[in-house]
C-alpha positions as CSV (number, residue, x, y, z in Angstrom):
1,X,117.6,100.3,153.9
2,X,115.7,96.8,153.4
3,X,113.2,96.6,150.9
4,X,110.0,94.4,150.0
5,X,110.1,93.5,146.5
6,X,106.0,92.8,145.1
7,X,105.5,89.8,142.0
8,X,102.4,89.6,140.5
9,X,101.6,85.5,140.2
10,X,100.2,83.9,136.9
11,X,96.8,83.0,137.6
12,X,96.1,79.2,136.7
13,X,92.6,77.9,135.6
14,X,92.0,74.5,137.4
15,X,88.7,73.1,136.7
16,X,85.0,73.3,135.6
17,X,81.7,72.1,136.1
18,X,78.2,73.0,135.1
19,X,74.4,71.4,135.9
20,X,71.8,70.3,133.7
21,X,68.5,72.8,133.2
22,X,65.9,71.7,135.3
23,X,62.6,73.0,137.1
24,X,63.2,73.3,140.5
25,X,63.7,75.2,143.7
26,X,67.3,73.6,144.6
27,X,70.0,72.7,142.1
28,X,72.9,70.7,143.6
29,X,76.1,69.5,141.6
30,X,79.9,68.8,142.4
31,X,82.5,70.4,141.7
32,X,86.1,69.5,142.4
33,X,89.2,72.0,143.6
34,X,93.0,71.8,144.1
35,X,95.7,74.4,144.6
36,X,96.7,77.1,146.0
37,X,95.1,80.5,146.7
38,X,91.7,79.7,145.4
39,X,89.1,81.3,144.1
40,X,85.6,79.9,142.8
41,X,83.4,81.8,140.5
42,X,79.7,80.2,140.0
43,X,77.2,81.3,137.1
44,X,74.1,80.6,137.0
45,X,70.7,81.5,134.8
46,X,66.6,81.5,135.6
47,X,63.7,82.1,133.6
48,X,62.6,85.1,135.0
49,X,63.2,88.7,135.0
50,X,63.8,88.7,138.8
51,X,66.0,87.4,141.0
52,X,64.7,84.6,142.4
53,X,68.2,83.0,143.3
54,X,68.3,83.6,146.9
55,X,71.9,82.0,147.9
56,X,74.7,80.0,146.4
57,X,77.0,78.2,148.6
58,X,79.8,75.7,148.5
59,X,80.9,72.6,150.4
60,X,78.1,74.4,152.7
61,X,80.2,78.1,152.5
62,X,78.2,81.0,151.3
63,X,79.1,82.7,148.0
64,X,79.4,86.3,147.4
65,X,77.0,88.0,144.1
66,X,79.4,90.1,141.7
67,X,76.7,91.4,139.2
68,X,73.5,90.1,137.8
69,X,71.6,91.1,134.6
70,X,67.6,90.8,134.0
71,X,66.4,90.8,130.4
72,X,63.0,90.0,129.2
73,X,62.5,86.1,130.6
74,X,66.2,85.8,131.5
75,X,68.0,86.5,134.5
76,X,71.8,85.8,135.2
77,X,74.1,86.2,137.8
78,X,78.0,85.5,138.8
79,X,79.1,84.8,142.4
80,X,82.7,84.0,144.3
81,X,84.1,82.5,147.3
82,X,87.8,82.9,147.9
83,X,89.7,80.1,149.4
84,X,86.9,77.3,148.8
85,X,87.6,74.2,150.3
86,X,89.6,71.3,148.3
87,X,89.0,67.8,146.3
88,X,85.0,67.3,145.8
89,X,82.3,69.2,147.2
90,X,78.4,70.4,146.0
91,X,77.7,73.8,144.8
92,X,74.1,74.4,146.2
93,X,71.7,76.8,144.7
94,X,68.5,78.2,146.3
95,X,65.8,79.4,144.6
96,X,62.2,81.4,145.7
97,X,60.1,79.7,143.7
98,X,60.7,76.2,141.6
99,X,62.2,77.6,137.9
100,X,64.3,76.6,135.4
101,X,67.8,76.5,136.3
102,X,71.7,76.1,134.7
103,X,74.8,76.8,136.0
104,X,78.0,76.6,135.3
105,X,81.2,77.5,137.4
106,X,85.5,77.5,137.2
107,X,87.7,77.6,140.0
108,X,91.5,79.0,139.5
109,X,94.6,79.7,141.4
110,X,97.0,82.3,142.5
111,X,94.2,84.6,143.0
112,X,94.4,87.7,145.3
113,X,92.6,86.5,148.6
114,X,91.3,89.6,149.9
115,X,89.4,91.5,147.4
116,X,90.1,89.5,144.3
117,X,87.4,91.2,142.3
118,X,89.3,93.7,140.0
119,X,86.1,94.6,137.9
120,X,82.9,93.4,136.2
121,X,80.6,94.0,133.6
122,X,76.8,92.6,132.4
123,X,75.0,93.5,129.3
124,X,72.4,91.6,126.6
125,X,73.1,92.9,123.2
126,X,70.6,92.2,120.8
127,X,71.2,89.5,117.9
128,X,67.8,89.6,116.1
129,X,69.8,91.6,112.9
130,X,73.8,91.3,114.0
131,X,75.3,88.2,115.0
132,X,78.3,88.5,116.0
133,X,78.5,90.8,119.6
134,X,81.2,92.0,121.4
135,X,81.9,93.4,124.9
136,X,84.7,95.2,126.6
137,X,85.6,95.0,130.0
138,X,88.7,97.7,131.4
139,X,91.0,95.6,133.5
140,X,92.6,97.8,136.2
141,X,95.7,95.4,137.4
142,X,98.1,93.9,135.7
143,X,98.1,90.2,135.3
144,X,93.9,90.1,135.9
145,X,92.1,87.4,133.9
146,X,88.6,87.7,132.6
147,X,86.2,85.2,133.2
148,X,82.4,85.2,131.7
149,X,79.3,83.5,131.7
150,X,77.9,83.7,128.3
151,X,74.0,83.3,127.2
152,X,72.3,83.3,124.0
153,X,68.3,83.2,124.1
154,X,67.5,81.5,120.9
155,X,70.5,80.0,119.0
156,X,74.1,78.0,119.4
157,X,77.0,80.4,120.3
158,X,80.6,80.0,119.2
159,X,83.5,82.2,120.4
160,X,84.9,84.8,117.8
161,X,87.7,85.9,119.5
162,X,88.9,86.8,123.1
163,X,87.9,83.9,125.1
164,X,88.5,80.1,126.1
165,X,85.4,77.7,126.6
166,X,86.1,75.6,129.6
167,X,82.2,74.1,129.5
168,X,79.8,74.7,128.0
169,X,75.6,74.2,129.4
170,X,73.4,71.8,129.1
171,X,72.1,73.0,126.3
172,X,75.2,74.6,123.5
173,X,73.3,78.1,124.1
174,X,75.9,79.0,127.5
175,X,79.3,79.1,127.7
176,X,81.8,79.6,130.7
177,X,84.6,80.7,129.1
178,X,88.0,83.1,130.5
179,X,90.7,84.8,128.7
180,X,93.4,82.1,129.6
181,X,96.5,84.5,129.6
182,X,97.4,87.1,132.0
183,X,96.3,90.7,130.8
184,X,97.7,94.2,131.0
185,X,95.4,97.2,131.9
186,X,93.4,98.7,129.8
187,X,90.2,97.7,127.4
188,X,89.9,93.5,126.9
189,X,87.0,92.3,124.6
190,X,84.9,89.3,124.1
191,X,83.3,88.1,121.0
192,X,80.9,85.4,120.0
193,X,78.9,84.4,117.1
194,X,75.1,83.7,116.9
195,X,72.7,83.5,114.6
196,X,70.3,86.0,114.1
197,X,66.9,85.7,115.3
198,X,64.2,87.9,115.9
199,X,63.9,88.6,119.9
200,X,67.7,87.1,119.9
201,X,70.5,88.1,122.5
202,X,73.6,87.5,123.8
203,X,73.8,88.1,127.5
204,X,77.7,88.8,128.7
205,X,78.7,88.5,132.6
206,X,82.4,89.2,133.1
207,X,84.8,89.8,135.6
208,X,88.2,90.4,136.3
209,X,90.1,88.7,138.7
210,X,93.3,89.9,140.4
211,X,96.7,87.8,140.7
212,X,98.3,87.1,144.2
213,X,100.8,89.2,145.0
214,X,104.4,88.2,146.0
215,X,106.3,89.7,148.6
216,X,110.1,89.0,149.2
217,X,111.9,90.5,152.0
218,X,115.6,91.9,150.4
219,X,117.5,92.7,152.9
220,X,120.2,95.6,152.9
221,X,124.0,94.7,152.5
222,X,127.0,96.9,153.8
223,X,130.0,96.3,152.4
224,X,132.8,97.1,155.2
């Protein structure tokens, strides 16, 4: 009979952004989007071991939280919205209370539009004796990229192996950084250097996004 034959796409990075740290209850910068089958991912820090980031949105579009980590006076957090609007528009952040505030976000393409989270993993690991970290994340489709917001409490970090910086913060201590190459299931890792300092960490949010999938229609011949 006819079949349906499923490709998974090559996800494409397409661009970057980030805002400055500053103390406030509202942080608003732009960030500009083409393509097709989008998908934004936003990260974003606060001094406080709370949440006090109350919503994210974009071009006025409400983002979605994938996982947050709170550690001593740090929180962060990663957030997506499928199919955000194109060229220029603000990514808005709320706050409770007026903090200190950075973020930094990536958009891509050919990315699943229903349920393009695949997986995600948060952890600080400490850096006040070791100072180079790593941390795995399992991706569970083929052709996923990682993505990751990186923070490091006290010193400069610099990638050791497994990631691509697209931007880095206001101040060298973040990074936004992915794996820039389509990955096969299993364990992926992500290393970065630091130098040690007492009360030092590295904080890690990742996630794996899934491709878009393909369909083509293939029809049944009969030869008479």
């Amino acid at each position: 009979g006819n079949s349906i034959n499923l490709i998974n796409m090559a996800i494409t990075y397409d661009n970057s952004s980030k805002s400055d740290y500053a103390v406030s209850s509202w942080r608003t910068y732009a960030h500009t989007i083409a393509g097709t089958n989008k998908l934004l991912i936003v990260w974003v820090w606060n001094d406080s071991t709370w949440d006090k980031i109350t919503w994210i949105t974009y071009n006025g579009v409400s983002l979605t939280r994938i996982n947050w980590w709170a550690t001593w006076d740090q929180y962060t957090s990663m957030w997506y919205l499928i199919n955000p609007a194109d060229w220029a528009n603000n990514i808005v952040i709320s706050s409770s209370v007026s903090c200190w505030i950075n973020s930094m976000a990536g958009s891509y393409n050919w990315v699943i539009q229903s349920s393009p989270i695949d997986t995600s993993v948060f952890e600080a690991i400490d850096t006040s004796v070791v100072a180079t970290t790593t941390k795995s994340i399992t991706v569970w489709v083929d052709n996923c990229w990682v993505i990751g917001g990186i923070h490091q409490n006290w010193n400069v970090i610099s990638i050791n192996s497994g990631a691509t910086n697209r931007i880095s913060g206001a101040w060298p201590y973040n990074m936004f950084v992915d794996s820039n190459s389509s990955l096969s299931t299993g364990s992926y890792s992500m290393s970065f250097n630091a130098a040690t300092h007492a009360g030092g960490y590295t904080t890690y949010n990742l996630v794996s996004i899934k491709p878009y999938i393909s369909s083509t229609f293939i029809p049944r011949v009969i030869f008479m």
